[in-house]
C-alpha positions as CSV (number, residue, x, y, z in Angstrom):
1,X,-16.3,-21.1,-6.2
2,X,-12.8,-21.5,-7.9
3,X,-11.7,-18.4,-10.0
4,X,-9.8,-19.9,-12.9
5,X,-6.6,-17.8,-14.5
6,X,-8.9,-17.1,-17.4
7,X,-11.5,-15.2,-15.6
8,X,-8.5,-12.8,-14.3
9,X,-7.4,-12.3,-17.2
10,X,-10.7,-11.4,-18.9
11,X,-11.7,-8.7,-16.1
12,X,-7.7,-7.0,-16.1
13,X,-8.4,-6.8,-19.9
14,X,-12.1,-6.0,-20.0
15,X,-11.8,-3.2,-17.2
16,X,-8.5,-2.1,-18.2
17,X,-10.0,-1.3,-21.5
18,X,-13.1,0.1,-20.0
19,X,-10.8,2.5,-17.7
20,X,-7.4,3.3,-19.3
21,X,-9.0,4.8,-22.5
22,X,-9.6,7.9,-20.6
23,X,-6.0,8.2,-20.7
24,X,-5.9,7.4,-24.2
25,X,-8.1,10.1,-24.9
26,X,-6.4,12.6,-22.7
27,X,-3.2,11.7,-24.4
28,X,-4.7,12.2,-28.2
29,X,-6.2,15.7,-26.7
30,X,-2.7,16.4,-26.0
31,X,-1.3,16.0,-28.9
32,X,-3.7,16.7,-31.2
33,X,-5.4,20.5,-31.3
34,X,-9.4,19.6,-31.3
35,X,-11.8,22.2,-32.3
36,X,-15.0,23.4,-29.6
37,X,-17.7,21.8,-32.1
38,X,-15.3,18.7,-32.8
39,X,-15.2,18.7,-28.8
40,X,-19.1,19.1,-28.4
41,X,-19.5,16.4,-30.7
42,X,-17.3,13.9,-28.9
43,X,-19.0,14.8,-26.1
44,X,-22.4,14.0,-27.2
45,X,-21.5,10.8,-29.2
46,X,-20.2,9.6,-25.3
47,X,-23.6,10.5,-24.5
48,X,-25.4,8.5,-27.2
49,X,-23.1,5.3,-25.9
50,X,-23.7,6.1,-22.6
51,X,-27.4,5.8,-23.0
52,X,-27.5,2.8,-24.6
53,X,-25.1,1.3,-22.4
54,X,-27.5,2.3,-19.5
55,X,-31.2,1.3,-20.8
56,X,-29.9,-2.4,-22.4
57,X,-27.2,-3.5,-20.7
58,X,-28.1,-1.9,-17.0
59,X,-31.8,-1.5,-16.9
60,X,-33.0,-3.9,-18.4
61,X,-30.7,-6.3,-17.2
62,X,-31.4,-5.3,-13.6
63,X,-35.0,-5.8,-14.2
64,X,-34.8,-9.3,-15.4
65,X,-33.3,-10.6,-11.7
66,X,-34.4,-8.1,-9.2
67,X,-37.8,-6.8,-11.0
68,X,-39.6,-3.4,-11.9
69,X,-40.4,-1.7,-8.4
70,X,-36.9,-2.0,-6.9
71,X,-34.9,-1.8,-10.5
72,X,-36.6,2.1,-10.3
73,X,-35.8,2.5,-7.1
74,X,-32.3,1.8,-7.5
75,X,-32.2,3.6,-10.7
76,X,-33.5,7.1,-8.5
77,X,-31.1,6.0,-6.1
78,X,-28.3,5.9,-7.9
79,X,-29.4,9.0,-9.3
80,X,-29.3,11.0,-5.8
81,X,-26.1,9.6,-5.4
82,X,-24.3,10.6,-8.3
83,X,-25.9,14.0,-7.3
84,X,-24.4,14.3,-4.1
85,X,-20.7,13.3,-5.1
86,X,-21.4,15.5,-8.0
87,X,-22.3,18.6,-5.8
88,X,-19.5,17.5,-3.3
89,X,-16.7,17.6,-6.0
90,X,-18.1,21.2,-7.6
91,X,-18.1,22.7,-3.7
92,X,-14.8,21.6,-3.5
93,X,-13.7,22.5,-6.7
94,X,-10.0,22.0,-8.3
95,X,-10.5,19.5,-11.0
96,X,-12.3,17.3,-8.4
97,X,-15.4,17.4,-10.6
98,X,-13.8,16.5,-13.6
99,X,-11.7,14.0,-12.5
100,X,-15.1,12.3,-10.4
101,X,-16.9,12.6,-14.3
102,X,-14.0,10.2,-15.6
103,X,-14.1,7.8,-12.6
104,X,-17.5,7.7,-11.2
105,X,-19.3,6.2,-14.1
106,X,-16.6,3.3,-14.5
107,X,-17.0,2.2,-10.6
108,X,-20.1,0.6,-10.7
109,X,-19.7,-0.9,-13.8
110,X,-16.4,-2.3,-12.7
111,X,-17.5,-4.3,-10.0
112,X,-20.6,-5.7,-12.3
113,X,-18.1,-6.9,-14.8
114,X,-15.8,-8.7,-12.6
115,X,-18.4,-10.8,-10.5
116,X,-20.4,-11.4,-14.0
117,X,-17.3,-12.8,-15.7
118,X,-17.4,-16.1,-13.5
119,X,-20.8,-16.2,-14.5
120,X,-20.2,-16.0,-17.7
121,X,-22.7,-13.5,-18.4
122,X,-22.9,-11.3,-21.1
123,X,-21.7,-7.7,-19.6
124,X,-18.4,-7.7,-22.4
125,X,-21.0,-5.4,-24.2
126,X,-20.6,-2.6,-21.0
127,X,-17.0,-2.8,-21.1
128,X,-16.5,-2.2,-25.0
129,X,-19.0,0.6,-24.3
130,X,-17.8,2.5,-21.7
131,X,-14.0,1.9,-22.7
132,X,-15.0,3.6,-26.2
133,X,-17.3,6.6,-24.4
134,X,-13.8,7.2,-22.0
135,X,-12.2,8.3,-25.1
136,X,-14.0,11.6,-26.0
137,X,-14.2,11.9,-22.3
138,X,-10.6,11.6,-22.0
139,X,-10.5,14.3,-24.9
140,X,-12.6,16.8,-23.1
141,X,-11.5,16.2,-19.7
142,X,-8.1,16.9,-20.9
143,X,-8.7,20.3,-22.8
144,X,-10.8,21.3,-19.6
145,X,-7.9,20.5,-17.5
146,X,-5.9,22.7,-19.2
147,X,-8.1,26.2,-18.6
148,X,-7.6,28.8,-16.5
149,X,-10.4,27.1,-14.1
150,X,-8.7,24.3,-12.6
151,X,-5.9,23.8,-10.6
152,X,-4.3,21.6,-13.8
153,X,-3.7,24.7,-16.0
154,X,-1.1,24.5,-18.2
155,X,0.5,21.6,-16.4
156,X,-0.2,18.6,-18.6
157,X,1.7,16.4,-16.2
158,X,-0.6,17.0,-13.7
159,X,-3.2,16.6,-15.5
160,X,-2.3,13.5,-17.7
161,X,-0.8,11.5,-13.8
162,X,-4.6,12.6,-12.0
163,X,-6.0,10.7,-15.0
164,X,-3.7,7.9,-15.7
165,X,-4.6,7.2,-11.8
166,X,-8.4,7.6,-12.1
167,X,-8.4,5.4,-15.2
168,X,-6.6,2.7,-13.0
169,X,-9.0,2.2,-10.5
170,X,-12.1,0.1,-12.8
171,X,-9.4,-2.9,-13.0
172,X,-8.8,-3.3,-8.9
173,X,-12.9,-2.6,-8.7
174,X,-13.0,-5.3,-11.3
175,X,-11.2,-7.8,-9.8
176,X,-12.8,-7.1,-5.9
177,X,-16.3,-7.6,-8.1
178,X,-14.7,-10.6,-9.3
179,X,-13.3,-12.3,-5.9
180,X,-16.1,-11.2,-3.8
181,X,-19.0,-10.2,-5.4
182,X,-19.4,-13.6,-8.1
183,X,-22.8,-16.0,-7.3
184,X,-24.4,-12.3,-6.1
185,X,-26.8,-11.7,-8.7
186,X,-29.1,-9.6,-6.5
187,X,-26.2,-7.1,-5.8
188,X,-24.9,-7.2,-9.3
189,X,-28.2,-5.9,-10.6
190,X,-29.1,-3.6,-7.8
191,X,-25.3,-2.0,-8.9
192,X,-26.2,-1.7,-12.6
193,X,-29.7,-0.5,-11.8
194,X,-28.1,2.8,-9.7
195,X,-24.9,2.8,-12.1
196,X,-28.1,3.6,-14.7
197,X,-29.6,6.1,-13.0
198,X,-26.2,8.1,-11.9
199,X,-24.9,8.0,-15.8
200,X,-29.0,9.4,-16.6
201,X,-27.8,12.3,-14.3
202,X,-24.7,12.9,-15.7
203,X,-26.1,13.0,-19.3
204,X,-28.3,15.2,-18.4
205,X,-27.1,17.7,-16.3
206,X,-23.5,17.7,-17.4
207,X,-23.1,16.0,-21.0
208,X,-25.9,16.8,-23.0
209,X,-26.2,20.5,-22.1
210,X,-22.7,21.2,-22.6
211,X,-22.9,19.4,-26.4
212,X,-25.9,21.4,-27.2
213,X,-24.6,24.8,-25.6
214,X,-23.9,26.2,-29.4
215,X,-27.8,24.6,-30.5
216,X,-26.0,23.0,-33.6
217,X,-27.2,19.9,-35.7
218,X,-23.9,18.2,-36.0
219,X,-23.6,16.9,-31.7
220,X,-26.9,15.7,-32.1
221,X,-26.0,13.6,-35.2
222,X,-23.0,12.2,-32.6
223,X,-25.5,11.4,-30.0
224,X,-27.4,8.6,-32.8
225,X,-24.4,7.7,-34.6
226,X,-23.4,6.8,-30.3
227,X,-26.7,5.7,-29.8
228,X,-26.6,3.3,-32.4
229,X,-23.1,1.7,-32.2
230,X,-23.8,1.6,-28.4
231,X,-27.1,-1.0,-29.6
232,X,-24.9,-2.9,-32.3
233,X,-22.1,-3.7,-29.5
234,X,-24.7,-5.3,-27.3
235,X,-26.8,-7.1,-29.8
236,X,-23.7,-8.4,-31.8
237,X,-22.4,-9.5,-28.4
238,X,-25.1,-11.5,-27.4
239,X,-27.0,-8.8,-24.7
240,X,-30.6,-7.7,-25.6
């Protein structure tokens, strides 16, 4: 199959979007001073985007091509992997876990979006999500960097160059899903099925205990209000 101009164009914009706002974020947490509750907020309106991101535009979608039983098993599966890298990045400490939380959840999603777009299937939806969720990431990520528990503290050049590189990586993943994975529905949905279940981990062992760690009604108000743009973006674009 012939990849037209167009279709490069649309996955360098779509996953540059969907990646570089990390950055973005990390550059607004360094300039502007952002409170603990304004960052546990952030935090769990990622989650609420997150989650709707993964149950209508992953799971669901899996399910349609590739069916229930192995759409769960792909699901645990990508759960059990997320755990693993997760473990792997905490044991080796660093920053390594943070910067695999920026990264890992853009990866997957990556390679979906550029072997839908010569589809033409409607995954645009995932990419405004996850680009909007990278930017309270990017905000927290950042202000983590710069504590006494990684090896980024109080070096923002560090810590600003680690991200701008992990936030790079979605548009090569984009493109390789593009060239090599397009006509391979089966793998595409197999991928979004265990991107799912590795962002279900990560909301709930990382993201939503840390925005609930003060028990206050205001980060569960950001988890809806993410919840619900999250469904708006899909159903306006087309998805569910």
């Amino acid at each position: 199959m012939t990849i037209e101009i167009s279709n490069v164009i649309t996955v360098i914009a779509l996953t540059a979007f969907a990646g570089c706002t990390s950055f973005i974020g990390a550059l607004i947490s360094h300039k502007v001073q952002f409170s603990e509750s304004k960052i546990l907020t952030l935090t769990a309106f990622g989650a609420g985007l997150l989650m709707s991101a993964a149950i209508f535009q992953m799971v669901l979608e899996a399910e349609k091509d590739v069916g229930l039983v192995l759409t769960m098993i792909s699901f645990a599966s990508g759960a059990v992997i997320f755990a693993i890298a997760d473990y792997l990045a905490e044991k080796k400490g660093g920053g390594a876990g943070i910067l695999l939380g920026i990264g890992l959840d853009s990866i997957p999603e990556s390679l979906a979006i550029g072997a839908s777009i010569a589809a033409a299937a409607p995954i645009t939806a995932l990419a405004v999500i996850i680009g909007i969720q990278n930017i309270p990431e990017g905000i927290a990520s950042y202000k983590e960097m710069m504590t006494g528990k990684t090896a980024f503290n109080n070096n923002p050049k560090k810590a600003l160059g680690s991200i701008g590189i992990v936030s790079i990586i979605p548009i090569i993943l984009g493109l390789v899903g593009l060239f090599y994975l397009q006509e391979m529905q089966f793998i595409i949905s197999i991928i979004l099925a265990l991107s799912a279940g590795g962002i279900f981990y990560m909301l709930y062992y990382d993201m939503i205990p840390k925005a609930h760690k003060e028990r206050k009604w205001v980060p569960t108000f950001g988890a809806i209000l993410g919840f619900m743009l999250g469904f708006i973006i899909i159903r306006v674009s087309g998805g569910q």
